[in-house]
C-alpha positions in Angstrom: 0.0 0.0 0.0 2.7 2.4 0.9 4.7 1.6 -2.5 1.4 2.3 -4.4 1.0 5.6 -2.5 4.5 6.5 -3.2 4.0 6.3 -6.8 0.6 8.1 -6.9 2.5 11.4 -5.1 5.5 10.5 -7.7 3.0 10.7 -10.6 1.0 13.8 -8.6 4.5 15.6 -8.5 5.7 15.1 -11.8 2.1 16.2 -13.4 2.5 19.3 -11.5 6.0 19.8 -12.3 4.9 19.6 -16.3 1.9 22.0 -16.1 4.1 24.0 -13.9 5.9 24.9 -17.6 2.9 27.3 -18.1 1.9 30.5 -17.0 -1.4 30.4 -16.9 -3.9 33.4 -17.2 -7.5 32.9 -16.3 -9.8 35.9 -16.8 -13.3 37.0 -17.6 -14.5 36.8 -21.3 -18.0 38.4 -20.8 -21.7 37.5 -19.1 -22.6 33.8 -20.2 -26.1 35.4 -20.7 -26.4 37.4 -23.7 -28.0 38.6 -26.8 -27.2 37.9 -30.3 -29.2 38.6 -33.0 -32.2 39.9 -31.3 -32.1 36.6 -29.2 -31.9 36.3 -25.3 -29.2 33.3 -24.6 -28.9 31.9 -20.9 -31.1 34.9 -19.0 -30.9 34.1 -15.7 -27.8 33.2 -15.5 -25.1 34.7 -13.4 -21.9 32.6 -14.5 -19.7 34.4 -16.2 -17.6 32.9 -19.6 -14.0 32.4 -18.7 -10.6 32.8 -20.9 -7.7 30.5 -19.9 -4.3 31.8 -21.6 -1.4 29.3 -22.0 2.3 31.0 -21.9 5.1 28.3 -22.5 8.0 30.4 -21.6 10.0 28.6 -24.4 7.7 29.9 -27.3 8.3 32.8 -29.2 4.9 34.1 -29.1 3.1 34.8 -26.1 -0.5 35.9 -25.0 -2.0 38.7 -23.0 -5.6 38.5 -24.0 -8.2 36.3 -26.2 -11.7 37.0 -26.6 -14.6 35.0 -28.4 -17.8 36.0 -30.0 -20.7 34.9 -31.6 -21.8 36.9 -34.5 -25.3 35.6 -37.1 -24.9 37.8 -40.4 -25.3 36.0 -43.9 -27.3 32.9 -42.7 -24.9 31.7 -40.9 -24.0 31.7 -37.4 -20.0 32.1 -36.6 -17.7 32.0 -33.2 -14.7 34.5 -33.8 -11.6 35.1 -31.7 -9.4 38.1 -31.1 -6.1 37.1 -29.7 -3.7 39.9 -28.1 0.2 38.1 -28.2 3.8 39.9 -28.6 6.4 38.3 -30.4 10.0 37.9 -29.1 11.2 37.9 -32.3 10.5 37.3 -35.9 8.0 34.4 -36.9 6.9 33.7 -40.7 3.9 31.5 -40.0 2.1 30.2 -36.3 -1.0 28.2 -35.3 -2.8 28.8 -32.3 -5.8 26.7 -30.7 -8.6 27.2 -28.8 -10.3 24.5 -26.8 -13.9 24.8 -26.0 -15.5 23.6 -22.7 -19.3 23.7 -22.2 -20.7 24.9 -18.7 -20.2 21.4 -17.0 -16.1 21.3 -18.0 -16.4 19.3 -20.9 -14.7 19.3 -23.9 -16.8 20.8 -27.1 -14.5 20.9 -29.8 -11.1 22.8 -30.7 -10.6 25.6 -32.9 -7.3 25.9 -35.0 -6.0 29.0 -36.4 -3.1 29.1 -38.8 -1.8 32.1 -40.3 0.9 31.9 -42.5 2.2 35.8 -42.4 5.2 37.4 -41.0 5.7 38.5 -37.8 7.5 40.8 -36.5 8.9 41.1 -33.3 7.1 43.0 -30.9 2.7 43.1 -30.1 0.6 42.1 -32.8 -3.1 40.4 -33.3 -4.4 37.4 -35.0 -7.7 37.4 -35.6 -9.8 33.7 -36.3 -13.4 32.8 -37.7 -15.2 29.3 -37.9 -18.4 28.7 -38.7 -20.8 27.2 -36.1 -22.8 24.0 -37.7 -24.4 23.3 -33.5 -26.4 27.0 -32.3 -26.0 24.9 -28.9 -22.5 26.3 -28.8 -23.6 29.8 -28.1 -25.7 28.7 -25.0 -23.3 26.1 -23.7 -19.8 27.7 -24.0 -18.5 28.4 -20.7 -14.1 28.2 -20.8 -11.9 29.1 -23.8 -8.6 27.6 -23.5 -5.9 29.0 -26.1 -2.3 28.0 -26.4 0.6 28.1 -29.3 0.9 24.7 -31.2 3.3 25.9 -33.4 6.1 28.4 -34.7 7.7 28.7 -37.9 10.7 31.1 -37.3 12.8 33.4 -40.3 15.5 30.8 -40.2 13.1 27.6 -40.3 13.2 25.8 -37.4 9.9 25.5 -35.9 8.9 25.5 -31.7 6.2 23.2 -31.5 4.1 22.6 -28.2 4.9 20.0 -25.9 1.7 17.7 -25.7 2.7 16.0 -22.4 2.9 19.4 -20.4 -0.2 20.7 -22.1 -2.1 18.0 -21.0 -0.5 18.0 -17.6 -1.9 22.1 -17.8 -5.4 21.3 -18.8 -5.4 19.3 -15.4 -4.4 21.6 -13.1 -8.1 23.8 -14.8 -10.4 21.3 -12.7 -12.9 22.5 -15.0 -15.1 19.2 -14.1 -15.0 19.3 -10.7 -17.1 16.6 -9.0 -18.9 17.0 -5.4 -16.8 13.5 -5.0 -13.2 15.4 -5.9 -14.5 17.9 -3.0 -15.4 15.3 -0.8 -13.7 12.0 -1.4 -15.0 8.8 0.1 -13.4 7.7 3.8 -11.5 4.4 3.9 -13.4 2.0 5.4 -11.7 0.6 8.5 
């Protein structure tokens, strides 16, 4: 029992150790209840959407703000996202994600944007736009997750995103948090 226990906090320690790669930014994105299009979406509701920012220290680019919104125009409803990063230096193409979590923590889909444009060092904005085939998105989607998969520099090499640690990352977000993870079961004697 005690060897099993050892290796549990073993496996606790190096998970943390791996998300501990990121600086992570958590902040509001904007009342979950809304209008769009003339439409009243969650009223009632006080929970507010939330914006998670992952900043690997090792990547070139890094993020100080993201913001999604819905938008109907043209018969066709679309989720956009307005991402705030600086550059440390020069970058000829990049591809950032988003991963969408509905209200309960769990995983709605991901959004990739790749944008094959220079760079230059210093702040800059990359813009996104998908089309939304599910109008249960708009009511449902709670947590935005973004992070850097992947850097194309001037000289070639790319920086790409260390699954193992993002995954370690997305842990430490307890966005499904169970009234059994707050209250775990005794040991019976």
């Amino acid at each position: 029992m005690k060897r099993v226990l050892g290796v549990a906090i073993l496996v606790l320690m190096a998970t943390q150790s791996l998300a501990a790669q990121y600086d992570v930014k958590r902040e509001s994105d904007g009342p979950f209840a809304f209008k769009l299009f003339g439409v009243e979406l969650n009223k009632g509701s006080s929970l507010q959407r939330e914006s998670v920012l992952f900043n690997d220290p090792s990547c070139p680019v890094q993020f100080s703000q993201n913001s999604m919104k819905f938008d109907y125009s043209d018969r066709r409803l679309t989720i956009s996202a307005s991402t705030q990063l600086s550059v440390a230096q020069p970058v000829m193409a990049m591809e950032v994600r988003h991963i969408l979590f509905d209200i309960f923590g769990q995983h709605m889909k991901n959004l990739s944007n790749t944008e094959a444009r220079d760079f230059s060092a210093g702040p800059a904005t990359l813009d996104g736009k998908w089309n939304l085939f599910d109008e249960n998105d708009t009511s449902e989607l709670l947590t935005t997750v973004t992070y850097v998969a992947r850097v194309r520099l001037v000289d070639g090499t790319q920086w790409v995103v260390n699954s193992d640690n993002l995954i370690a990352a997305l842990g430490t977000l307890h966005l499904e948090r169970k009234i059994e993870d707050e209250n775990p079961p005794k040991d019976a004697p």
